[in-house]
C-alpha positions in Angstrom: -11.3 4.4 -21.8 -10.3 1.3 -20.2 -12.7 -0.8 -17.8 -10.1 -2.8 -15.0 -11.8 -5.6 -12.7 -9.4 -7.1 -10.2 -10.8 -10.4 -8.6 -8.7 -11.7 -5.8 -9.2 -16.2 -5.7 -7.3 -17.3 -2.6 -6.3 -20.8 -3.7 -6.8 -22.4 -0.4 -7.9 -20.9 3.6 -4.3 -20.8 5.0 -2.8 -18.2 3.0 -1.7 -14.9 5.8 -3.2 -11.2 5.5 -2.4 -9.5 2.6 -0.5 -6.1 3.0 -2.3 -4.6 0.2 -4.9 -5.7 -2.8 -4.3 -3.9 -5.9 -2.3 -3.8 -9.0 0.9 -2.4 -9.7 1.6 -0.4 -13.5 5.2 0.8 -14.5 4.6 4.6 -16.7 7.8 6.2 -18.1 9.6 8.9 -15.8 8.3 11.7 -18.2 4.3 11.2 -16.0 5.7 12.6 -12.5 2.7 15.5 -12.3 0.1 13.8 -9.9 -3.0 15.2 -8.9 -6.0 13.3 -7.1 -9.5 14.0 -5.7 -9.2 11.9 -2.3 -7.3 12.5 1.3 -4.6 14.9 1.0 -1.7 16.3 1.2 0.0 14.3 2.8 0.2 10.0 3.0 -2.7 8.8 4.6 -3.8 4.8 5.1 -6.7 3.8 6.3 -6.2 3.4 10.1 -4.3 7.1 9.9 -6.5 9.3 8.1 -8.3 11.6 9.5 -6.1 14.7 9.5 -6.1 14.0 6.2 -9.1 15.8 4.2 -10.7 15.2 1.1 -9.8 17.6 -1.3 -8.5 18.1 -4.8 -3.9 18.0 -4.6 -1.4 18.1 -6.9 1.9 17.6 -6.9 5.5 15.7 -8.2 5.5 12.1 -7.9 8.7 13.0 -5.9 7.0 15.0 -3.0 4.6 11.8 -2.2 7.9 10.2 -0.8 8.3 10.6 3.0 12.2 10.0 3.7 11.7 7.5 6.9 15.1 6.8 8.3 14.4 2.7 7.3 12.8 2.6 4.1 9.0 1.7 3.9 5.9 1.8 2.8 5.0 5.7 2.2 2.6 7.8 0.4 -0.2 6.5 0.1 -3.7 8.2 -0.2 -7.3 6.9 1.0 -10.5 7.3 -0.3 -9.7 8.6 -3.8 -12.0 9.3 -6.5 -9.6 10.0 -9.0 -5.7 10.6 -9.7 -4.0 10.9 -12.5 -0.3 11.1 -13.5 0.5 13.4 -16.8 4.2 15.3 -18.2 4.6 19.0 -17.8 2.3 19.0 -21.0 -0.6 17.8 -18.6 -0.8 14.9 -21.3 -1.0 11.2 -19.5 -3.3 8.4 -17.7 -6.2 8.8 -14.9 -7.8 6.2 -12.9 -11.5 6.5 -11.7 -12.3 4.3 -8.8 -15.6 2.8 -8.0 -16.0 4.6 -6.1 -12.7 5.0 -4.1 -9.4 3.8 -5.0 -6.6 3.6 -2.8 -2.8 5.3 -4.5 0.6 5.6 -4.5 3.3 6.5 -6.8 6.9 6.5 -6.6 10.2 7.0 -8.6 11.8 3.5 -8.2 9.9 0.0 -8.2 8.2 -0.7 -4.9 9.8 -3.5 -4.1 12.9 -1.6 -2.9 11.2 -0.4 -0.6 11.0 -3.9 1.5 13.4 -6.7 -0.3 11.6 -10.1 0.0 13.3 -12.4 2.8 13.6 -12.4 6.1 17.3 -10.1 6.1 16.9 -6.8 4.9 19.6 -4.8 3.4 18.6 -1.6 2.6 18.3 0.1 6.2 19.2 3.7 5.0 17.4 6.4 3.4 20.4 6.2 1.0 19.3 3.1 0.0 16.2 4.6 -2.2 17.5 5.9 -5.4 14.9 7.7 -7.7 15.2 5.7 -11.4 14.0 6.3 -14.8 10.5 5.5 -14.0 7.3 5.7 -12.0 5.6 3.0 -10.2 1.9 3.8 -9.9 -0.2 1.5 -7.2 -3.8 1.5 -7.9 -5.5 -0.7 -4.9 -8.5 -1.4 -3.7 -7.4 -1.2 -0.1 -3.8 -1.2 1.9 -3.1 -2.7 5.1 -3.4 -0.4 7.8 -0.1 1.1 10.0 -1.3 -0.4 13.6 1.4 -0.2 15.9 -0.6 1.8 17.7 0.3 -0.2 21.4 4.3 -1.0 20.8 6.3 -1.6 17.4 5.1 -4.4 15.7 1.2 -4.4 17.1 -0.9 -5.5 14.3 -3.6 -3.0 13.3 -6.6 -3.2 14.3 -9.5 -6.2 13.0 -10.9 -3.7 10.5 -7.4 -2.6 8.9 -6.2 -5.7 8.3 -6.9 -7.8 4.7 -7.5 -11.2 5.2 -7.0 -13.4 2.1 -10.8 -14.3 1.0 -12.3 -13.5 -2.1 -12.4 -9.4 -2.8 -13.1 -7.3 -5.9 -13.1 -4.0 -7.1 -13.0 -2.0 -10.3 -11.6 1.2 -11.6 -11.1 3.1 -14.9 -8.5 4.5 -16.8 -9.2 7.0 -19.2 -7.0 9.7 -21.0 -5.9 12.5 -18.3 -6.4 16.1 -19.7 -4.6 19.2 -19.1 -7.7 20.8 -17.1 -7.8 18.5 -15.1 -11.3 16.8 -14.2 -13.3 19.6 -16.3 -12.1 17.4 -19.1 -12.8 13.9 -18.3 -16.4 14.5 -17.3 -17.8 11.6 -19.2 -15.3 9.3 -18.2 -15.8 9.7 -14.0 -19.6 7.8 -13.5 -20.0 4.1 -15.0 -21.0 0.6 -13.6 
């Protein structure tokens, strides 16, 4: 197994919320099985979560993507204890938060989901096309949706990330074809 700390320095106090704090891994196409122990089925965040219950899910890495008429953010899941992504052969990667992670994985790097600059191209569904990867985003938290008063409306104070110092831990371990029964010795450490 592998121990990950992520420590997040802001390098001075002017820097503007973050949209999300968490790291980013690239697996080959072959890991598309996904199953977690967290909010489920389907994308939750943590301002829009509660019809959203903790449970064990599975699924393709290609039914986590909501097709929103402008492409966005999508898929995520709250409060997770574990996922992991493995080929048909259940063979692959889990990550064990401590305690709770927050997840996402797509088909296609996540920056097409949102092109950096102020003029956005890709404002069709068609503009997403599934590549010969998947894009796994392990985080300790996400932005919350807001919007909740008019488009645009920030979320609320506790849903937003402000850019101070934040850590937060998780592990990876080898995933197993029985799922957690498996990994036992690999889901408690400090």
């Amino acid at each position: 197994y592998l121990d990950v700390n992520c420590t997040f320095i802001p390098g001075n106090d002017t820097l503007p919320l973050l949209p999300r704090m968490g790291v980013s891994i690239t697996l080959n196409k072959q890991f598309d099985q996904m199953e977690w122990l967290g909010r489920g089925p389907h994308e939750n965040y943590i301002d829009r979560n509660t019809s959203s219950y903790v449970g064990l899910y599975k699924g393709s890495v290609s039914d986590q993507y909501f097709p929103y008429d402008r492409p966005q953010e999508n898929g995520n899941k709250t409060e997770v204890r574990w996922m992991s992504l493995t080929n048909t052969a259940g063979q692959g990667l889990m990550a064990v938060g401590q305690p709770y992670i927050s997840t996402s994985a797509y088909l296609f790097p996540t920056e097409d989901l949102d092109e950096p600059g102020l003029r956005k191209s890709q404002r069709h569904l068609s503009d997403i096309q599934f590549k010969d990867m998947v894009t796994w985003n392990i985080d300790l938290k996400q932005m919350g949706v807001g919007g909740d008063t008019s488009w645009g409306a920030y979320p609320h104070q506790p849903y937003l990330i402000p850019a101070e110092r934040m850590s937060f831990s998780f592990r990876f371990c080898p995933a197993m074809q029985h799922g957690v029964s498996g990994n036992r010795q690999y889901l408690n450490f400090k």
